[in-house]
Structure formats: C-alpha cells, structure tokens
C-alpha angles and dihedrals in degrees: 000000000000118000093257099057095045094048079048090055087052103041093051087047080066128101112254087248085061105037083057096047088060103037077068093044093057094040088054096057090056117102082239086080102037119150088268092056097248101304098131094044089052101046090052088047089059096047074047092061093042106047087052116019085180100071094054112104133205119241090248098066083036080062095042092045097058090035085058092043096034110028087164093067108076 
C-alpha cells in the first residue's frame, strides 16, 4: 500500500472535527499561505504566465483536470 493511500486510510478514520483541523494544518504549509499572504508565490506565478502564455489554462480544463484525478469531489 503506497503512503498516500495509507495517510488517506487514516485521515478519513478521523472525526470530521479532526479531519478539518488538519486539512488547515496542510494548507497552511503550502507557499499559498505564506506569512506574506501569497504574494511571492503569486507574483512568481505570474512571471510564470508571462514568460510562457502557453502554459496558462482555462477553468474549464482546471475542472476537467481534478474531475479526471479526483472523480469523488464533485
């Protein structure tokens, strides 16, 4: 069983109180909520966007991208 799959066993074990607790725990350790509230990540993002327009995506194919990885979300 890969990691994932066991940390998932475990995190959906969890009460509802708990699962929440930690799903605030992990988005917090994300650049997104850096101190500065995201800024450099945005702002790199961004660079990101304008050195290579390419590689920007509608919301559309960003909707059809997690339905395809996560079918169990919507």
């Amino acid at each position: 069983m890969s990691v994932i799959a066991e940390a998932e066993k475990l995190v959906f074990s969890l009460s509802e109180k708990d699962r929440a607790e930690l799903v605030g725990k992990i988005l917090r350790s994300l650049p997104l909520y850096a101190e500065d509230g995201g800024l450099v990540e945005a702002r790199r993002r961004d660079r990101e966007m304008d050195e290579n327009p390419d590689s920007i995506i509608t919301m559309e194919q960003l909707d059809g991208m997690i339905s395809k990885r996560f079918p169990f979300v919507r």
